[in-house]
TORMARDO-212252 format. One record per residue (C-alpha): y negated, z, x; residue in three letters; residue number from 1. Coordinates in steps of 0.2 Angstrom, whole numbers, plus 2048, in hexadecimal, padded with zeros to 3 digits. Example, Ala and Ser with C-alpha at 12.3 -4.5 7.8 and 13.67 -1.06 7.14 Angstrom:
+-----+-----+-----+---------+-----+
!  c2 !  c3 !  c1 ! residuo ! num !
+-----+-----+-----+---------+-----+
! 816 ! 827 ! 83E !     ALA !   1 !
! 805 ! 824 ! 844 !     SER !   2 !
+-----+-----+-----+---------+-----+
***
This chain:
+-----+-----+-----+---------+-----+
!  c2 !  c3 !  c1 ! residuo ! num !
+-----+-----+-----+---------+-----+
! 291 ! EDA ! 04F !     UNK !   1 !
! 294 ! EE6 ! 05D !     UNK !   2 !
! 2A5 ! EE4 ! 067 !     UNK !   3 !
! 2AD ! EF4 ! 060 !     UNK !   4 !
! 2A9 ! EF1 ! 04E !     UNK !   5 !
! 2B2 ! EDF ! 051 !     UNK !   6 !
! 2C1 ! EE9 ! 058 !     UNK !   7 !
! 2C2 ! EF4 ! 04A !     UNK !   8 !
! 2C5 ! EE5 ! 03D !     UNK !   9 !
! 2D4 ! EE0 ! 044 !     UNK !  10 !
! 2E2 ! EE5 ! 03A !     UNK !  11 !
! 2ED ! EF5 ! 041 !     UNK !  12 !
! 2FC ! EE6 ! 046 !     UNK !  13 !
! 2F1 ! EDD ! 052 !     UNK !  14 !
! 2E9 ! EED ! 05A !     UNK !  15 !
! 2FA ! EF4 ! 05A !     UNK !  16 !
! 303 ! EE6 ! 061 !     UNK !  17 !
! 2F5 ! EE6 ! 06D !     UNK !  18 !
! 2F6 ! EF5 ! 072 !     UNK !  19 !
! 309 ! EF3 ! 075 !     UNK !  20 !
! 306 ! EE4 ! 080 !     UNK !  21 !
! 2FB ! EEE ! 08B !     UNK !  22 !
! 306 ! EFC ! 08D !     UNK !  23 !
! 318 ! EF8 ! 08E !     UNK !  24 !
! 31D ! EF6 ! 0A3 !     UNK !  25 !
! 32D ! EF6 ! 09D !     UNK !  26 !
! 32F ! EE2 ! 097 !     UNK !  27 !
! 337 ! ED7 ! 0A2 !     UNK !  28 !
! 328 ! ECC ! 0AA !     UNK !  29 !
! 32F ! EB9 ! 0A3 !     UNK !  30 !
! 32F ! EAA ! 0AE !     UNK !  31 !
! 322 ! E9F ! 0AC !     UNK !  32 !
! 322 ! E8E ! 0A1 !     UNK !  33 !
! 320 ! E85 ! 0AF !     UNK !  34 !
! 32C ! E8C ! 0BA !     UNK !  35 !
! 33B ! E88 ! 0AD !     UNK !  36 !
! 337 ! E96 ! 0A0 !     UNK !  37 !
! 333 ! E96 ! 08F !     UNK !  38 !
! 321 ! E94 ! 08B !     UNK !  39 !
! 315 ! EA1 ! 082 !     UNK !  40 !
! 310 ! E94 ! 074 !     UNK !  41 !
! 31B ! E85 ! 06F !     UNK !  42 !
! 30E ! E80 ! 05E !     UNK !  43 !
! 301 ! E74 ! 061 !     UNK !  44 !
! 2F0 ! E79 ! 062 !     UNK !  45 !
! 2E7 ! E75 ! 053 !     UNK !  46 !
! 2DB ! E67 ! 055 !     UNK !  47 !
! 2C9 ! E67 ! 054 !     UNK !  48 !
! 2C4 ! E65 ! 041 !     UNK !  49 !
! 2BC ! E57 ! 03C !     UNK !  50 !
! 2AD ! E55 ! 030 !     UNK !  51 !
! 2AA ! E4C ! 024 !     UNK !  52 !
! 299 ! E40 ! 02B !     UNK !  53 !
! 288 ! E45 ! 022 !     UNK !  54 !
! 282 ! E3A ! 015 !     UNK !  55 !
! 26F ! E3A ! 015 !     UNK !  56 !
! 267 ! E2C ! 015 !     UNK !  57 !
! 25B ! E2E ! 026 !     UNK !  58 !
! 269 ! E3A ! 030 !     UNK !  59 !
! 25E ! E3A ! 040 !     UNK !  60 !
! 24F ! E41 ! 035 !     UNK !  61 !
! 25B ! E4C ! 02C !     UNK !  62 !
! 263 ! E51 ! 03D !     UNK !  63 !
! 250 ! E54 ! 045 !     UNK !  64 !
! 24C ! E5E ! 035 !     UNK !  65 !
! 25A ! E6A ! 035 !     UNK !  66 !
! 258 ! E70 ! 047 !     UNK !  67 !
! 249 ! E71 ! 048 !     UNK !  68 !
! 24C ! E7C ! 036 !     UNK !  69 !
! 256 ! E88 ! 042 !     UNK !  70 !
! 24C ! E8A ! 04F !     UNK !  71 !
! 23B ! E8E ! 042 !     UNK !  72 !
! 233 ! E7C ! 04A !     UNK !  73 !
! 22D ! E6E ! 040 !     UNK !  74 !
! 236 ! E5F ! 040 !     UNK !  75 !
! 22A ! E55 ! 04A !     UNK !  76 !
! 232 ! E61 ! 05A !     UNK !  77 !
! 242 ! E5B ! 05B !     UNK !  78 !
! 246 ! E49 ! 061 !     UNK !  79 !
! 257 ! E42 ! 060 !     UNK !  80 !
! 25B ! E36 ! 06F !     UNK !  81 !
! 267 ! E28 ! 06F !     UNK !  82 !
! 271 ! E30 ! 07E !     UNK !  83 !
! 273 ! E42 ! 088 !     UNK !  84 !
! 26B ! E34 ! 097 !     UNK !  85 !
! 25D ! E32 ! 08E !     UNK !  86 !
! 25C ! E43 ! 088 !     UNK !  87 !
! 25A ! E4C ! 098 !     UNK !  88 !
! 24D ! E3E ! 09F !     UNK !  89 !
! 242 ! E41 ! 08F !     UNK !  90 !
! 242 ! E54 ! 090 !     UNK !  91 !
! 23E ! E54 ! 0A3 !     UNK !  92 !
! 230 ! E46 ! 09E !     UNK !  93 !
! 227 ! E56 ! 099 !     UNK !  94 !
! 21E ! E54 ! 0AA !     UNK !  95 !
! 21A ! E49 ! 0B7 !     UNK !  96 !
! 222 ! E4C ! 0C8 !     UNK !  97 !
! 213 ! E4B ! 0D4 !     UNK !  98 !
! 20E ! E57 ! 0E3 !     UNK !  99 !
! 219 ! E62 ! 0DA !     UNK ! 100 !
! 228 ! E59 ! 0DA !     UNK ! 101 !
! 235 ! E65 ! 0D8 !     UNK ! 102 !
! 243 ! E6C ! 0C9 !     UNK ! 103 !
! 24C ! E7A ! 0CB !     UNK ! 104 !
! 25E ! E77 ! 0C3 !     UNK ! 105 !
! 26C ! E83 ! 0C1 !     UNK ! 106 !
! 27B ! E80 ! 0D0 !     UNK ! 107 !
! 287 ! E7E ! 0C3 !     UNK ! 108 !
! 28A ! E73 ! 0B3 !     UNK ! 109 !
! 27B ! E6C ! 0B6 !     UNK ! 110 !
! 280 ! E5B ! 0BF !     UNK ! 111 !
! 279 ! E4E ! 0AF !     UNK ! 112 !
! 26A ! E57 ! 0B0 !     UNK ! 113 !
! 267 ! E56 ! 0C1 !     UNK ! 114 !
! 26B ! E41 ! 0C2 !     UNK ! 115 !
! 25E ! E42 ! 0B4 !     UNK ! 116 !
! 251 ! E49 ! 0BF !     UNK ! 117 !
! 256 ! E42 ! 0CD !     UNK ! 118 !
! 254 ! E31 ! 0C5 !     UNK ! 119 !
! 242 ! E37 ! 0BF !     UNK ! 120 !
! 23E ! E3A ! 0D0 !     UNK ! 121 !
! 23E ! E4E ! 0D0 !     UNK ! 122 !
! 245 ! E57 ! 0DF !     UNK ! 123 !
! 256 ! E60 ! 0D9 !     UNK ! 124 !
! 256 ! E74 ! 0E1 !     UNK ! 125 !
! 266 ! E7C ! 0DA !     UNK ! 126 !
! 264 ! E8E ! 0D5 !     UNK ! 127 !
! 270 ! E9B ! 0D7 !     UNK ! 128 !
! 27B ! EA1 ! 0C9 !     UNK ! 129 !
! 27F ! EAE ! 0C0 !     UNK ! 130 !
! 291 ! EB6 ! 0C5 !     UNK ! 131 !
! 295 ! EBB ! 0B2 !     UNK ! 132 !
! 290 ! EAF ! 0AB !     UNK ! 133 !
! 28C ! E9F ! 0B4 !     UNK ! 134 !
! 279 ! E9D ! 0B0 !     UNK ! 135 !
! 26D ! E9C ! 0B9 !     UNK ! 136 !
! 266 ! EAC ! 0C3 !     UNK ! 137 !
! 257 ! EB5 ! 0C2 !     UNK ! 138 !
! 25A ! EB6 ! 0D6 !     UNK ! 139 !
! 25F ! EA4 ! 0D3 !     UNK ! 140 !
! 24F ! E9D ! 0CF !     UNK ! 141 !
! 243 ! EA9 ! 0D9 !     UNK ! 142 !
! 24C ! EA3 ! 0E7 !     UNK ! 143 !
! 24D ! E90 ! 0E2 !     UNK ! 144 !
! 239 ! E8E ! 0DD !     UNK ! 145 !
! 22C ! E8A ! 0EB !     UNK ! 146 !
! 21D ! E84 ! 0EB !     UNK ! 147 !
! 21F ! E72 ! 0E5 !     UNK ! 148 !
! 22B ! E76 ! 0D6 !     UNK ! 149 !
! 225 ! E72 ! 0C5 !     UNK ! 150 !
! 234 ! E72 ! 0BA !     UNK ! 151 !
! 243 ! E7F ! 0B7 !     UNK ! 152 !
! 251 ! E7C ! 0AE !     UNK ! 153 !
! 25D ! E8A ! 0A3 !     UNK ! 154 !
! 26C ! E87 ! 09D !     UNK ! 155 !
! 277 ! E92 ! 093 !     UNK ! 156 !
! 289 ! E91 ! 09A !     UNK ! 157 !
! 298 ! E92 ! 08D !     UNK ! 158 !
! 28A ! E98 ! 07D !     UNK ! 159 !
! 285 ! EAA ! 089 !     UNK ! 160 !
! 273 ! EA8 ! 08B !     UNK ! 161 !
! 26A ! EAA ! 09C !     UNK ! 162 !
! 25F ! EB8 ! 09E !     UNK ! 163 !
! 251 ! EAF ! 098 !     UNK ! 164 !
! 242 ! EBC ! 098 !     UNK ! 165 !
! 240 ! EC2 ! 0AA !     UNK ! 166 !
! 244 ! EAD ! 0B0 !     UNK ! 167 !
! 236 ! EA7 ! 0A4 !     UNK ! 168 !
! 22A ! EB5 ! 0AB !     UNK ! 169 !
! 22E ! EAF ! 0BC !     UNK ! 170 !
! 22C ! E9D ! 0B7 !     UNK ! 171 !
! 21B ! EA2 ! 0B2 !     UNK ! 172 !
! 214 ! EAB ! 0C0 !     UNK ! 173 !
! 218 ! E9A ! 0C8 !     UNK ! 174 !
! 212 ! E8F ! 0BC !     UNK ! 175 !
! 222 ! E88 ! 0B9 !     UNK ! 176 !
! 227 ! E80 ! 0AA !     UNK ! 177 !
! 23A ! E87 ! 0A2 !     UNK ! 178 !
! 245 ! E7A ! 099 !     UNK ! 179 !
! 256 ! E7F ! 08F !     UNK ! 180 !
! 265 ! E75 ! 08F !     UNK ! 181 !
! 26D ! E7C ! 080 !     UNK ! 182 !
! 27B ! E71 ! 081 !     UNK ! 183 !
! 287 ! E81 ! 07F !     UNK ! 184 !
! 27D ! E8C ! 075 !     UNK ! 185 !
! 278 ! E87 ! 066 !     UNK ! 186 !
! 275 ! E96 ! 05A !     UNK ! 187 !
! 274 ! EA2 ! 069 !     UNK ! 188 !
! 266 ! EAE ! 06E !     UNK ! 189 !
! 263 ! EB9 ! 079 !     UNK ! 190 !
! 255 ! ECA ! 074 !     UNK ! 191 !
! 253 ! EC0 ! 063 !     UNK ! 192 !
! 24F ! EB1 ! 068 !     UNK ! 193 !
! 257 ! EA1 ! 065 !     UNK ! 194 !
! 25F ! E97 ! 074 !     UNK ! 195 !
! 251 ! E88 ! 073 !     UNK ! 196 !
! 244 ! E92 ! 070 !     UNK ! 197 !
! 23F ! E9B ! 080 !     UNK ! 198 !
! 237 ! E90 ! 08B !     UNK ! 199 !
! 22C ! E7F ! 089 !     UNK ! 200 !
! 23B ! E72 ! 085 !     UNK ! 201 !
! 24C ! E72 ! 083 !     UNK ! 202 !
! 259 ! E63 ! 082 !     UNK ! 203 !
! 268 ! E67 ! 076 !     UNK ! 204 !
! 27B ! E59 ! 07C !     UNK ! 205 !
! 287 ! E5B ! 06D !     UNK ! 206 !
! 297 ! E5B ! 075 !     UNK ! 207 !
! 2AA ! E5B ! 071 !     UNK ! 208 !
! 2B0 ! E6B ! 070 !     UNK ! 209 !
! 2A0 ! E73 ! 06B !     UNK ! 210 !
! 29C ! E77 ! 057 !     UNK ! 211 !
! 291 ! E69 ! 05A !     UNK ! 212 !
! 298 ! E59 ! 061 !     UNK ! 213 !
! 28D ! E4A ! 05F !     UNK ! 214 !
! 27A ! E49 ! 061 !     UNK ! 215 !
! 26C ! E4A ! 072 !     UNK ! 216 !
! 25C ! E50 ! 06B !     UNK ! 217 !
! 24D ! E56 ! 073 !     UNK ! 218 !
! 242 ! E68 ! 06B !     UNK ! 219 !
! 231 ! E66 ! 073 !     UNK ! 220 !
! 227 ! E74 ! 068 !     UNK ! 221 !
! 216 ! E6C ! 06E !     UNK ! 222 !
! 210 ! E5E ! 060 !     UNK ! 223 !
! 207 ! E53 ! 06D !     UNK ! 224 !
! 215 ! E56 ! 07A !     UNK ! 225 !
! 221 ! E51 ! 06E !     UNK ! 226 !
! 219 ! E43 ! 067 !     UNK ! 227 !
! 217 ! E3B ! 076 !     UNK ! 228 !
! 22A ! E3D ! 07C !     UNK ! 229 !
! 22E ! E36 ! 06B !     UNK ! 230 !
! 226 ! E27 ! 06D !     UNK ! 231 !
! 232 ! E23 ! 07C !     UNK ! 232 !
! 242 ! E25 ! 076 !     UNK ! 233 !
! 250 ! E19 ! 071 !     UNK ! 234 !
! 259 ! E1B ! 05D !     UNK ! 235 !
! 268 ! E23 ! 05C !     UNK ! 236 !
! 277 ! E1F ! 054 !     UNK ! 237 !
! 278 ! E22 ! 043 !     UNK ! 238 !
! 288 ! E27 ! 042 !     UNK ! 239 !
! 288 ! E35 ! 04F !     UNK ! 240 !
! 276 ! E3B ! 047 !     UNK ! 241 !
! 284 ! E3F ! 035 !     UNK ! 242 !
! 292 ! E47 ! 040 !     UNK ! 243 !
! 285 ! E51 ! 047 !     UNK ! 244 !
! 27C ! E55 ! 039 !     UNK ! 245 !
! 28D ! E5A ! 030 !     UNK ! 246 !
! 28F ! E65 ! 03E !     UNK ! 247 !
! 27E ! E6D ! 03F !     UNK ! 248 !
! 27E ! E71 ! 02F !     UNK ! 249 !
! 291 ! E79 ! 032 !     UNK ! 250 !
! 28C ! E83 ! 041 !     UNK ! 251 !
! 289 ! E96 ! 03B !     UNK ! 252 !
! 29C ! E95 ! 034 !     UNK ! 253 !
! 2A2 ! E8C ! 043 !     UNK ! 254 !
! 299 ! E99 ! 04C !     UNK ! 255 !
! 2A0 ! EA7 ! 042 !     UNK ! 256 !
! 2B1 ! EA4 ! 046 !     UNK ! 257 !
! 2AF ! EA2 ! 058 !     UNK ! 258 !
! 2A8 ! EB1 ! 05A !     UNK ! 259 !
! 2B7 ! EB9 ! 04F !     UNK ! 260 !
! 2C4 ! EB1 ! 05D !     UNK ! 261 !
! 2B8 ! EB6 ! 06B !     UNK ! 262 !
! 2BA ! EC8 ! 067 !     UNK ! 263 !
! 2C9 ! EC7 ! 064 !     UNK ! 264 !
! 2D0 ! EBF ! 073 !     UNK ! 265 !
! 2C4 ! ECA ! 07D !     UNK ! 266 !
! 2CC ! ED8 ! 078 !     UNK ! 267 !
! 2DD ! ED1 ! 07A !     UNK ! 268 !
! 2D8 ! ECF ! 08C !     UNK ! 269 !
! 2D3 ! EE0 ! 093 !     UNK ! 270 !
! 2DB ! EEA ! 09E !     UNK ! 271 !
! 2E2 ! EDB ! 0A9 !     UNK ! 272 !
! 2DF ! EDC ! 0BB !     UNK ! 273 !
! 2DB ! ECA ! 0C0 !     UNK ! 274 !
! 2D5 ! EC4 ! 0B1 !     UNK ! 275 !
! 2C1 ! EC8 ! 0AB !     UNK ! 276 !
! 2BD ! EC1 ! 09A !     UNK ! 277 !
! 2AF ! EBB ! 093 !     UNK ! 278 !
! 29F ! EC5 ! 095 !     UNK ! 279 !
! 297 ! ECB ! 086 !     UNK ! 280 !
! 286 ! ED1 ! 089 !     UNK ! 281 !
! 27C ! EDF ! 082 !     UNK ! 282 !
! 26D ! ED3 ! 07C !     UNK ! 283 !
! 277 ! EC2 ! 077 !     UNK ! 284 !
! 279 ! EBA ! 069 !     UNK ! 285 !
! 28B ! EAF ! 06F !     UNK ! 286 !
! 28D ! E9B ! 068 !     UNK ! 287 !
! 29E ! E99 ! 070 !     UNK ! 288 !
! 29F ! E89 ! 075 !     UNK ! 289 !
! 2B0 ! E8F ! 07C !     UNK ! 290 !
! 2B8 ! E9E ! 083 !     UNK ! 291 !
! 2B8 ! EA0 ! 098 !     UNK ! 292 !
! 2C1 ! EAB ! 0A2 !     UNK ! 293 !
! 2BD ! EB0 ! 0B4 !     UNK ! 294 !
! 2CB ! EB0 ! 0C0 !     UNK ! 295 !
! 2CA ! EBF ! 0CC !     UNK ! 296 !
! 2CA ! EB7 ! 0DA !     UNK ! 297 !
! 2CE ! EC6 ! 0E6 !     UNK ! 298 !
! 2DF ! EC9 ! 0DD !     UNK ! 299 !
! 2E1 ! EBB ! 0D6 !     UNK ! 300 !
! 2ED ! EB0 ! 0E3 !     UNK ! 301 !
! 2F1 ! EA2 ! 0D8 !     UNK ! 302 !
! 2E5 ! E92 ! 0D8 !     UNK ! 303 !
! 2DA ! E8D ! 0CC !     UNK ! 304 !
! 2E2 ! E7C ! 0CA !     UNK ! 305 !
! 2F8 ! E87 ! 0C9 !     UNK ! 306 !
! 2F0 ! E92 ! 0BD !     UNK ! 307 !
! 2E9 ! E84 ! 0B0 !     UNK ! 308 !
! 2F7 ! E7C ! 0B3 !     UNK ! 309 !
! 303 ! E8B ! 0AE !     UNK ! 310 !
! 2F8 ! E8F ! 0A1 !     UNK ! 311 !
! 2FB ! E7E ! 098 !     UNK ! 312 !
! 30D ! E80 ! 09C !     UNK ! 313 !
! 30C ! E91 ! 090 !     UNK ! 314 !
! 306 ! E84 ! 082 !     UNK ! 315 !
! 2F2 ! E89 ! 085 !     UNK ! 316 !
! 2E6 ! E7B ! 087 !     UNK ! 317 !
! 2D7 ! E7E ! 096 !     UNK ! 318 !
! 2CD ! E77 ! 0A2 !     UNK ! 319 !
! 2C3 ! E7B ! 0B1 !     UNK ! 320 !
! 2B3 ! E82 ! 0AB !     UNK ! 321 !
! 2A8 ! E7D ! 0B8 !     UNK ! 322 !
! 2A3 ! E6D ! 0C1 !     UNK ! 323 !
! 29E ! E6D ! 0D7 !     UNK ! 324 !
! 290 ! E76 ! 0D9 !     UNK ! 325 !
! 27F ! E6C ! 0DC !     UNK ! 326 !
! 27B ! E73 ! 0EC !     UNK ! 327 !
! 28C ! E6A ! 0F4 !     UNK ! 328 !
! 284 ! E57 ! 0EF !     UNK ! 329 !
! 281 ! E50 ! 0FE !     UNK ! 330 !
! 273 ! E46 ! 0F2 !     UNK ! 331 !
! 26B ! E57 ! 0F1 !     UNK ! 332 !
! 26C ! E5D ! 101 !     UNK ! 333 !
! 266 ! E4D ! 108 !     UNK ! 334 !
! 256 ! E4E ! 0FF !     UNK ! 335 !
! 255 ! E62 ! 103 !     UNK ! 336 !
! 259 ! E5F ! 116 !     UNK ! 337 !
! 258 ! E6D ! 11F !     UNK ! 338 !
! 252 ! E79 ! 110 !     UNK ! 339 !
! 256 ! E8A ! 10E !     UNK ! 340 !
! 259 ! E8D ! 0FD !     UNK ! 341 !
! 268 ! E83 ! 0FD !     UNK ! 342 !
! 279 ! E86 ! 105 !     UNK ! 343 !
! 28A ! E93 ! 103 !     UNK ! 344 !
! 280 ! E9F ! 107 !     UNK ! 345 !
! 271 ! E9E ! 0FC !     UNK ! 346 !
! 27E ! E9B ! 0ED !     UNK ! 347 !
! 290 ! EA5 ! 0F2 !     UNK ! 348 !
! 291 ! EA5 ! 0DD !     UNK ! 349 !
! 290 ! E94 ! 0D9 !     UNK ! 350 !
! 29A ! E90 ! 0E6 !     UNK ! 351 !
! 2A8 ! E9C ! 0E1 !     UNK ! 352 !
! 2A9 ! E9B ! 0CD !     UNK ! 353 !
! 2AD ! E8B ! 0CC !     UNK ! 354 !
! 2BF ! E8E ! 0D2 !     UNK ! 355 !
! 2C1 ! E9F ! 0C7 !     UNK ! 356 !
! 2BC ! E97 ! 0B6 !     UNK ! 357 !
! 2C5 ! E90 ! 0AA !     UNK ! 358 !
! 2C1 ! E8B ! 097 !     UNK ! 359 !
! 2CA ! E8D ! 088 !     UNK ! 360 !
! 2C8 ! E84 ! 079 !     UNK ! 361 !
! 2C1 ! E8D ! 069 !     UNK ! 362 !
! 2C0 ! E7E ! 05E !     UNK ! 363 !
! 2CC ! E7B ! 051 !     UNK ! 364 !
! 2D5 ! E85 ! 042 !     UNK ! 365 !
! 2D8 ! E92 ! 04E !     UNK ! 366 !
! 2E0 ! EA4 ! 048 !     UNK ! 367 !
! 2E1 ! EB5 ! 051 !     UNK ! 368 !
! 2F1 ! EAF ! 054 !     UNK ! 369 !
! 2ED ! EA1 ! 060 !     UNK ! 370 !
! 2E1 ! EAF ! 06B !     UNK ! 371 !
! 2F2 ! EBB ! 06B !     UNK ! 372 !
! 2F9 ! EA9 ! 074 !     UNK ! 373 !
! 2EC ! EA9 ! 07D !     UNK ! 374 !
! 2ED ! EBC ! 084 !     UNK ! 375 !
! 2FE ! EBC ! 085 !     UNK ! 376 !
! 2FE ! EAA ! 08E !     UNK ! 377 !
! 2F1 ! EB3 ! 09B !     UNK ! 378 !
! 2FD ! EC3 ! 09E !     UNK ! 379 !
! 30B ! EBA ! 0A2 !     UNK ! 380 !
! 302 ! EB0 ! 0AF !     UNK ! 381 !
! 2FA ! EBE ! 0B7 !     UNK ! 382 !
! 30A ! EC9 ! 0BA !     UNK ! 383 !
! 30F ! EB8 ! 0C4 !     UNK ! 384 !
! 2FD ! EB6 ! 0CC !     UNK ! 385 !
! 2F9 ! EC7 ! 0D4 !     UNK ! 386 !
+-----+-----+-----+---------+-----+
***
């Protein structure tokens, strides 16, 4: 659904009283919950809904089966793991390090993936990211690949797919392999096709918070590939494989409503100054694993760390969205001493979002409403931050 269609569904109140919010100077700006005034939002913030556990009687098969249902794979291509450990070693088991030795990883979110390799005995070469939307770069990964690198690894920050068709051509030119973490983007795409479906492998982490929350699986599309990983993985447990079933099979309705609060927020958001909100690209297909906004940090003049905390102050749950950035592990630059695709100034993005992101929940019963919290929450802050 394009953007302005989802606008034009909101009621006339909401884009009324929107409107009203963006307009009015004349308001008194209100003193911040956390320096003695009122706060924004004084409800709890409904909990994530629970599900009722599958019943099946083989729920790993069943789960194995439905994903690989949703991805047009047969079920003999997905491999459920007993752990996201295990996951991430059995996907980069895809191939053996040897004279090429090296796996390009994205700089951020990507720190269980890279202990994975790392433990494999696979070179870890952070890539650059993406400033919108934290994935990694098409710059990223020409700059991070060389001559001994075999492996790259995509993932799909917060459900907005990376810009997987010019990074897998590339990948091929160099005869490197592409492998998805889909860990945040379960039902997205991006030009049509389905996030763990553009490249050779992908690994898939339920998560809390995500419309998926339990289950590490493996989708290998190749039969004798896949049946050889298979045979090296460990049971998992039964009662995760029924929550996630229950959930997979959940997911487009799960899906749907996040979206409906994504748009909505989105539009609540515009026309601040140091606030950007969630990018919303031309060719994606979202899965809103949560909503992100971007701090600006030219205008912005209040931390990161004073800014979550006010906002939780104003009754909105968050977190930081992003994790150190790979190329600052002294592991890493131990073992790429001297290297010039690492460094500040191989990777000023990675190194500056994580201190201008911050994640806000989207599961729960959650109602217009709660984005207009949200919003308002957000204004408030910024007319004390700029």
């Amino acid at each position: 659904m394009a953007v302005a269609d989802a606008y034009a569904r909101l009621s006339p109140d909401c884009r009324s009283a929107d409107r009203a919010r963006m307009t009015d100077e004349t308001v008194p700006v209100p003193a911040l919950a956390l320096d003695g005034g009122e706060p924004t939002r004084t409800a709890p913030w409904p909990r994530p809904i629970e599900v009722v556990p599958a019943d099946d009687p083989d729920p790993v098969a069943a789960f194995e089966s439905a994903l690989a249902g949703r991805l047009g794979l047969p079920a003999s291509a997905v491999i459920m793991c007993a752990t996201p450990a295990e996951a991430h070693r059995t996907v980069f088991s895809i191939l053996e390090p040897g004279e090429r030795n090296e796996i390009v990883v994205p700089d951020l979110l990507a720190q269980d993936a890279a202990e994975a390799a790392r433990s494999l005995g696979w070179t870890v070469v952070p890539g650059e990211v993406d400033a919108d939307t934290a994935a990694l770069s098409v710059r990223g990964i020409a700059r991070a690949m060389g001559e001994r690198t075999a492996l790259a690894v995509v993932r799909h920050p917060f459900g907005h797919p990376a810009v997987m068709t010019e990074i897998v051509r590339l990948a091929g030119d160099r005869n490197v392999a592409v492998l998805e973490d889909i860990t945040d983007a379960l039902g997205g795409a991006f030009r049509g096709a389905d996030a763990g479906r553009m490249s050779q492998a992908a690994v898939f982490l339920g998560r809390d918070g995500d419309p998926v929350t339990r289950g590490a699986a493996v989708i290998v599309p190749d039969a004798g590939t896949a049946a050889r990983l298979r045979a090296s993985v460990s049971a998992p447990s039964e009662d995760d494989a029924r929550v996630a079933l229950a959930e997979l099979r959940g997911l487009d309705a799960a899906l749907e409503q996040r979206r409906h609060l994504a748009w909505e927020l989105t539009f609540r958001l515009r026309g601040m100054r140091g606030v950007t909100p969630l990018p919303h690209g031309r060719w994606i297909r979202h899965a809103y694993s949560r909503y992100v906004v971007r701090l600006r940090g030219l205008v912005w003049k209040r931390s990161l760390e004073d800014t979550i905390a006010a906002l939780r102050a104003e009754g909105i749950p968050c977190e930081v969205a992003c994790d150190a950035p790979l190329h600052l592990d002294a592991s890493i630059l131990e073992t790429l001493s001297g290297d010039v695709r690492v460094g500040d100034d191989v990777c000023p993005i990675a190194t500056r979002l994580p201190g201008e992101l911050i994640a806000i929940p989207l599961a729960g019963d959650l109602t217009s409403k709660d984005m207009d919290g949200v919003a308002d929450a957000l204004r408030k802050i910024e007319s004390h931050s700029l």
